[in-house]
N, C-alpha and C positions, 0 to 999 in steps of 0.2 A: 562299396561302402562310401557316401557322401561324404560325410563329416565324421572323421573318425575323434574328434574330440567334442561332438555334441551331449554325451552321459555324463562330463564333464562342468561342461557351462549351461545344462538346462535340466531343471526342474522337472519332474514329473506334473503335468496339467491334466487334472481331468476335469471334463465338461460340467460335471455336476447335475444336482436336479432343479427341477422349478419349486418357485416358494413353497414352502407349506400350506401357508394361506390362497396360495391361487391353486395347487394340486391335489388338496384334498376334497373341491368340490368339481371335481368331475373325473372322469375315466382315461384322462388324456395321457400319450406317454409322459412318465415325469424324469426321465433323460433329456438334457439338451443338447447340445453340439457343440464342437469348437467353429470358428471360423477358418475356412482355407488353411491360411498359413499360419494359425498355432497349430495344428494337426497335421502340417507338414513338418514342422518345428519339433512336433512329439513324435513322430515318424523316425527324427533324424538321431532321436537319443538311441536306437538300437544300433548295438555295438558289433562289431567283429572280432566278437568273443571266441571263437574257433571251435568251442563246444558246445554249440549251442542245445543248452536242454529242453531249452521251449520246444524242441520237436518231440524229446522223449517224452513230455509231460503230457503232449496233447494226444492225445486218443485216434483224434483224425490223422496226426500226422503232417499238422499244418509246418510253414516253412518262413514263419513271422520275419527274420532277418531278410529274405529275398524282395517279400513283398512292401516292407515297410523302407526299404533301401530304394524302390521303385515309386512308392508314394514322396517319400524325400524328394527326388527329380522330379516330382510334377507328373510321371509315366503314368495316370491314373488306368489306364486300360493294362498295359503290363502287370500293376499290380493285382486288379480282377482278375487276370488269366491266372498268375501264380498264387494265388487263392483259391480260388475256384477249382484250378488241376486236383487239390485235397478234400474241400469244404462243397459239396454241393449245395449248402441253404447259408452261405455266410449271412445274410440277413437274418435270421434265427439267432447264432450265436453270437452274432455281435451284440445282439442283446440282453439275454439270458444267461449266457456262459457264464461258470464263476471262476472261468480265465485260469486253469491251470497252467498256462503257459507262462503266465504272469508270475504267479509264484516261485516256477522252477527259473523263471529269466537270473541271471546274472545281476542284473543292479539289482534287483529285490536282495540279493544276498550281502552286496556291499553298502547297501544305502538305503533299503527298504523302496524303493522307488523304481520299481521296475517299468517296463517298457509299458503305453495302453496299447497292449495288443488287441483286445475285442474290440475299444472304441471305434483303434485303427480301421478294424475290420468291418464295421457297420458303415462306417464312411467311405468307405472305396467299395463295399458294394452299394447303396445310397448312390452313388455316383457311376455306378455303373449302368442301374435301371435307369438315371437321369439320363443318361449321356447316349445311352441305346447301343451299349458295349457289349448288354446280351442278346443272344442272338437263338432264335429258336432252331431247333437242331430236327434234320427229319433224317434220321438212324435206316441202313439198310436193311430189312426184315433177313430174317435166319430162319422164318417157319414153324419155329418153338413156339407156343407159351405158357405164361407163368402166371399165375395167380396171387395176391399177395393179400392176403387179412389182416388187414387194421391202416389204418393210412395217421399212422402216430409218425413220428418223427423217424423212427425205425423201418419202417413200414415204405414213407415216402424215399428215403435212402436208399433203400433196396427196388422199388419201385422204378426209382429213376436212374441207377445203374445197371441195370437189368434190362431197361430203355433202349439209354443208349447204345448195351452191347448190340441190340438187335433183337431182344425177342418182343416178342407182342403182350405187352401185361395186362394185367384186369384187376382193378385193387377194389375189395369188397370192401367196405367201411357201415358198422353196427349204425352210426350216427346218422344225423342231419349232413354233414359235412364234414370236410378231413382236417387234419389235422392233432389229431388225437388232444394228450396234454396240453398242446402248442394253443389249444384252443378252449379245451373246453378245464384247465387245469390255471393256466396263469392268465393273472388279468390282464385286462386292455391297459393299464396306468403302468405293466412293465414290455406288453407286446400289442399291440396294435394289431387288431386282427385281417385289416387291410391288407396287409404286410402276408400273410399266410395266404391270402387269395391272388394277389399279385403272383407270387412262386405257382400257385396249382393253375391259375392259368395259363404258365409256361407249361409246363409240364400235359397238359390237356391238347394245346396246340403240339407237342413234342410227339404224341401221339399213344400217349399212357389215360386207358378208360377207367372209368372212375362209376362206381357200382353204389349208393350213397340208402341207408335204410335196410340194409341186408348184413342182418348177421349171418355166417355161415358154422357151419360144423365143419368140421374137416375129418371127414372119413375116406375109407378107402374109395368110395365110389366118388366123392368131389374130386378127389388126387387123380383119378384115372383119367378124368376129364384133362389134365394138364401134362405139361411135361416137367414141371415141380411147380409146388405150393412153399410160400413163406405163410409163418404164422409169426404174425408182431404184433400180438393183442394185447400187449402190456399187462399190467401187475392190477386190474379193477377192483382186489377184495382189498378195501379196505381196513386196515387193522384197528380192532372194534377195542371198547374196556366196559366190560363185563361186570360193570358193579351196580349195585342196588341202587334202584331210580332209572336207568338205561332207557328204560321206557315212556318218562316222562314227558310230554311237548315241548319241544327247547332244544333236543340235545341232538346234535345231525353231526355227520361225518364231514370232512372239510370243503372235498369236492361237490357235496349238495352243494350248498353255499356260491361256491366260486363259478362251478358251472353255470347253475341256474341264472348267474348273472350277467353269466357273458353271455347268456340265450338273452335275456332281457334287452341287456343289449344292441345283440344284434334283429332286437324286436320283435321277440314270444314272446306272447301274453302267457300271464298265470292268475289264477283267482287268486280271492284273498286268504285261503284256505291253505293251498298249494306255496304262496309267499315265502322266503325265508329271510329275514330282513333284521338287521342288527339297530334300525331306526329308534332310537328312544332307551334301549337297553344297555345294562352292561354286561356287555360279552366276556368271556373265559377261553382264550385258543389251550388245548392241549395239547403239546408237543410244540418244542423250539427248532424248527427247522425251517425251511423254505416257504412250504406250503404253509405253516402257522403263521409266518412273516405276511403272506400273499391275503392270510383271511385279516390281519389286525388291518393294512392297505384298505380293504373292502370293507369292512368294518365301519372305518372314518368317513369313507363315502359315501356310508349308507346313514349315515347319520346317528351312529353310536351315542352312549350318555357316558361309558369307558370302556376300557378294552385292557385286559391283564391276559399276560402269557406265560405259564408254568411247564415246566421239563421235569421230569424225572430223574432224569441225568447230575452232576455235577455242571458250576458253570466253568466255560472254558478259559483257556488261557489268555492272558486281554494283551495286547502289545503284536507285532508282527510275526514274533518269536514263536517257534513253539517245539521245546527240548526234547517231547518225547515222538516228535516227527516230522525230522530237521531238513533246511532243504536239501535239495531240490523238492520234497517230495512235498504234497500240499499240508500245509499247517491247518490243525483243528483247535484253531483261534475263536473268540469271540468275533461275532460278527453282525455290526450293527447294520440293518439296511432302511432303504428310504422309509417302510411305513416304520420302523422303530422311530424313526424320526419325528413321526408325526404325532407320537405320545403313545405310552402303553408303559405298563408297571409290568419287569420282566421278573421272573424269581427262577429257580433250581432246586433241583434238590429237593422236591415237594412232589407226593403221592397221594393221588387221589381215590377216597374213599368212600364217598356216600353221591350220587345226586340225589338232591331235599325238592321238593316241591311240593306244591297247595293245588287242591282241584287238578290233578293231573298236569300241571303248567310246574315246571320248571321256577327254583325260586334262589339258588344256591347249591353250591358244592362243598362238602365236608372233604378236607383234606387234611394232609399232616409232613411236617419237615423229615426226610431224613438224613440218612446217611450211609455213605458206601464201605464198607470194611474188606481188606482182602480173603480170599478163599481159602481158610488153609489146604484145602483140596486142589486147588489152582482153579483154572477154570474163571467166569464171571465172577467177579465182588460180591458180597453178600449185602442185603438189602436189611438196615436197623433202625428203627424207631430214634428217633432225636426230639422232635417238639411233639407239645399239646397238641390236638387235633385240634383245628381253626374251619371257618366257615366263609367263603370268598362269594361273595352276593354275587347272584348272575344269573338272569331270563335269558341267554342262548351261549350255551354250550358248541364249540368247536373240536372235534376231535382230527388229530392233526398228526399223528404219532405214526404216517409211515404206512406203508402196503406190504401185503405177503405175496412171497413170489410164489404163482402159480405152479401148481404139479401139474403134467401131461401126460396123456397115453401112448402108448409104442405106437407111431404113425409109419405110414408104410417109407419106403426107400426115396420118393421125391420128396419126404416135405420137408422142410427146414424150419428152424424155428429161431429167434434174432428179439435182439434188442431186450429192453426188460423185461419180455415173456420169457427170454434165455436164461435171463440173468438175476432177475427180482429187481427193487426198484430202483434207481440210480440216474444220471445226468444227461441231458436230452443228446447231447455231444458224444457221448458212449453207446447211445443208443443208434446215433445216425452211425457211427464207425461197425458197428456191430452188423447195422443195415446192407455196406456197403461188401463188410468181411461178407458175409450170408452170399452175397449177388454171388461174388466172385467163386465161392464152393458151389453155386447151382451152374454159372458156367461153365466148373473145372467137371461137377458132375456129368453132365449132358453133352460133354466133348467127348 
């Protein structure tokens, strides 16, 4: 430990984003960076706390005090390696994560001001593709292989530790290109999709093939072909709401929307039929979560006229605090993020009732306040009527309320299955840990 009175004399800095006014017209990350040495300076505030639970908290099992103790010294390739021993795509979560480790940190509990471990983290891998600290690995073959379905976050996890143990993988991916959510889920204004091609071109040269336009079934006759199969086809049914109007022009799931954009993007044409575009309208996200955060973001880009976001839910607890799940463990706090920033009327507590439209076009949504009462049964709170039913004007509807985790069939004795096809849907970092746990049962199986 450098400076063991650094969480003392310095302030939590985080880099922040770019203006409002220059990031809401275009796609660009809206992250910026610290310089050098305020980021060695934020490096130096992690403490030698003795307990540290940023390991327990992190899913991967990251080791934030070793590595940020190495970035402190300037050791920027040291701290890569003790990175990277846990984290195979640090450049993912350095930017995505929503930093559990941060939460369970030690100053977050004294001072609210915990360590920036993710930022840490994007900047010493950042500097390690800059500097040519990674190094392409050519793995000694064992004669196995392994098959891997879906190249999501889960997928490439398991993918690439399964690599390097030595077997020879084949990863089938349904898409244009991999990267599952990573790509075709959050926008370019929070991941830069450059950034995802970088890594699978490591991973290409490392000598893992890549299968891109092939969805597969996984039955016994695919599995025979292998010496095990993973399946990491994530959570794709979207969870739909079922109410009168459903069918109207206007009202699409959230990842319509987000994907179709990142294809745009990355430069697919669509007519103007096929379009989904918030330009001129005022939009409706339903569901306050990530992905509703990600459509209001796109929203603003695309040239919205407003953008409102309604939950179901109660709102949460506002402050760093949060009583009924205290730390270390993660707090289900309010949580403003950059497109909240850039304008949207948020509410709670409000259940939706009617889509209204004219000529089959979407015109408004008939809602209603409520509220939550306990069960005397136990169980879920009961859902009650509170306000008037009210009418929230709005030519495109977002549906944003969350995925159902897949059921599967008895698959024969190699196949494995990992990530949020295991688990329903959840955090890309849970998914890559999940990825890795998978590798490691097909090795222990196949010994």
């Amino acid at each position: 430990m450098g400076n063991p009175k650094a969480f003392l004399e310095i302030h939590r800095q985080e880099a922040g984003y770019r203006p409002i006014h220059d990031r809401i017209h275009d796609f660009g990350e809206v992250e910026q960076t610290l310089n050098t040495r305020e980021r060695k300076l934020q490096a130096s505030r992690c403490m030698d706390c003795g307990v540290p639970f940023c390991h327990w908290a992190c899913p991967l099992g990251n080791k934030p005090p070793e590595w940020n103790d190495a970035l402190y010294k300037g050791e920027w390739e040291k701290a890569y390696h003790l990175l990277s021993a846990t984290n195979p795509f640090p450049e993912f979560t350095g930017r995505i994560c929503p930093a559990l480790c941060e939460k369970a940190c030690i100053l977050n509990l004294i001072e609210h001001e915990p360590t920036t471990n993710r930022e840490d983290e994007c900047a010493i891998t950042e500097a390690a593709f800059r500097e040519g600290y990674i190094k392409v690995h050519q793995p000694e073959r064992n004669g196995k292989r392994v098959a891997v379905i879906g190249a999501g976050p889960a997928g490439l996890a398991a993918a690439n530790e399964l690599n390097l143990m030595g077997y020879s993988v084949t990863v089938f991916e349904k898409n244009e290109a991999s990267g599952g959510l990573l790509r075709y889920g959050i926008p370019n204004f929070k991941l830069n999709k450059a950034i995802i091609d970088r890594r699978m071109s490591l991973l290409e040269q490392e000598g893992i093939e890549f299968r891109y336009g092939e969805a597969v079934e996984c039955d016994a006759v695919f599995a025979s072909q292998y010496d095990a199969v993973v399946i990491a086809t994530g959570t794709p049914t979207a969870r739909d709401l079922r109410i009168p109007g459903r069918d109207l022009s206007g009202v699409h799931f959230a990842l319509e929307l987000l994907s179709q954009q990142n294809r745009v993007l990355a430069g697919m044409e669509f007519s103007k039929d096929q379009r989904i575009t918030a330009k001129g309208k005022d939009v409706l996200v339903i569901g306050g979560g990530d992905t509703g955060s990600d459509c209001i973001g796109t929203a603003h880009r695309q040239g919205c006229k407003s953008v409102t976001q309604i939950e179901i839910m109660p709102k949460p607890v506002e402050g760093p605090v949060d009583p009924k799940n205290p730390w270390p463990n993660f707090p289900r706090t309010l949580k403003t993020t950059s497109s909240h920033e850039e304008g949207c009327t948020r509410r709670w507590n409000i259940n939706s009732l009617e889509f209204l439209g004219k000529d089959g076009k979407l015109t408004g949504v008939k809602v209603q306040e409520i509220d939550w009462e306990p069960n005397p049964e136990g169980g879920r709170p009961l859902m009650v009527e509170k306000g008037k039913p009210e009418i929230i004007k709005a030519e495109l509807v977002l549906l944003a309320m969350g995925f159902l985790k897949p059921e599967h069939p008895q698959y024969p004795d190699n196949v494995f299955v990992c990530g949020d096809a295991a688990n329903g849907a959840s955090l890309v970092v849970r998914a890559m840990a999940s990825g890795i746990q998978t590798a490691r049962k097909i090795d222990s199986y196949l010994k």
